[in-house]
C-alpha positions as CSV (number, residue, x, y, z in Angstrom):
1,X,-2.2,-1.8,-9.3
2,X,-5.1,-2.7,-12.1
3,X,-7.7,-3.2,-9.5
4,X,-6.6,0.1,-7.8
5,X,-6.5,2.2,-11.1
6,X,-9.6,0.5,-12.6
7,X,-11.1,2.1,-9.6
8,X,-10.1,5.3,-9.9
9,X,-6.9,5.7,-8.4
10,X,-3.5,7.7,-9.5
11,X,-1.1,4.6,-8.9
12,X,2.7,5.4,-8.5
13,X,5.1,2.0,-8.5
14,X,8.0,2.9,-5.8
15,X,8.9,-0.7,-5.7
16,X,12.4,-0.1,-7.2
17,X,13.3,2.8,-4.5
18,X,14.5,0.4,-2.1
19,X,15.7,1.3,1.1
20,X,12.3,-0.4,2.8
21,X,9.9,2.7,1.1
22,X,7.0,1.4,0.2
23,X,5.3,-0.2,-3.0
24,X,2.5,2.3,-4.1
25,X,2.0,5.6,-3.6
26,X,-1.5,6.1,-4.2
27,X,-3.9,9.3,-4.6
28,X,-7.6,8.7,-4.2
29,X,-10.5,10.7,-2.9
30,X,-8.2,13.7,-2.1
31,X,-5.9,11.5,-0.1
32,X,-2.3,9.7,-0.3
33,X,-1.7,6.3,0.6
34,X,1.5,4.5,1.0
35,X,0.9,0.7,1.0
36,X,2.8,-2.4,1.1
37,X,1.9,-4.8,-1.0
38,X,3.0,-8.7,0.4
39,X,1.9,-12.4,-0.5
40,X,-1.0,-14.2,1.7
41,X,1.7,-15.2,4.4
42,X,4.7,-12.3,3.6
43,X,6.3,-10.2,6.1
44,X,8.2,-7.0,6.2
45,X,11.6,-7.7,5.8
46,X,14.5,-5.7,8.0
47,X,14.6,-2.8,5.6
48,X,10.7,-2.2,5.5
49,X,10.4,-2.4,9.5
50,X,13.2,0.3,9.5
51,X,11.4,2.4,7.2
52,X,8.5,1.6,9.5
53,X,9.9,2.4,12.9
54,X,11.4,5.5,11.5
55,X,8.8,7.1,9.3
56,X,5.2,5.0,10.1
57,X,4.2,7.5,12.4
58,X,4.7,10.1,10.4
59,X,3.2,8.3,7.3
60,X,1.4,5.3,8.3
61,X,2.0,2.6,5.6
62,X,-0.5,-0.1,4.7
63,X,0.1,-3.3,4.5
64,X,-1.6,-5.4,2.2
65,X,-2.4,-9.3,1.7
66,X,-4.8,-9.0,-1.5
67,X,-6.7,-7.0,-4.1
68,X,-9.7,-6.7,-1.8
69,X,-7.5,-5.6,0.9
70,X,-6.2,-2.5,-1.0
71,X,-9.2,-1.7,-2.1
72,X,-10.7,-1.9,1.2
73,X,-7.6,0.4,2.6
74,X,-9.1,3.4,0.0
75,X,-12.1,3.2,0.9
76,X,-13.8,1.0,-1.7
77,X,-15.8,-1.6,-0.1
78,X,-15.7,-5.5,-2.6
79,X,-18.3,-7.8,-3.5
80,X,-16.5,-10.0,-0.5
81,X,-17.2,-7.7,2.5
């Protein structure tokens, strides 16, 4: 969330909505993003594919691995790209 705000970006935390909704809700450059944040190797777990399979279509969800990754997913391109 501090690399995504230091950039620029209105950060919501909806971690502690549960019910498989995703982590961030995130406004940058005019648009919302609704991301997922997981370890290197994490997974969705049954919750978050339900939320997926009933909603991602609607709202696509990204899911993310690192700091460079969200970044990447707004738009801003990292010194590792």
């Amino acid at each position: 969330m501090e690399a995504l705000r230091k950039a620029g970006a209105d950060v919501i935390d909806m971690h502690r909505v549960g019910g498989g909704f995703p982590d961030l809700l995130i406004c940058y450059g005019g648009y919302l993003t609704l991301m997922e944040v997981k370890s290197p190797t994490g997974k969705l777990n049954k919750a978050e594919l339900r939320w997926h399979e009933r909603h991602g279509v609607e709202m696509p969800v990204h899911i993310v691995h690192s700091v460079d990754e969200a970044l990447r997913t707004i738009g801003i391109e990292t010194e590792s790209t």
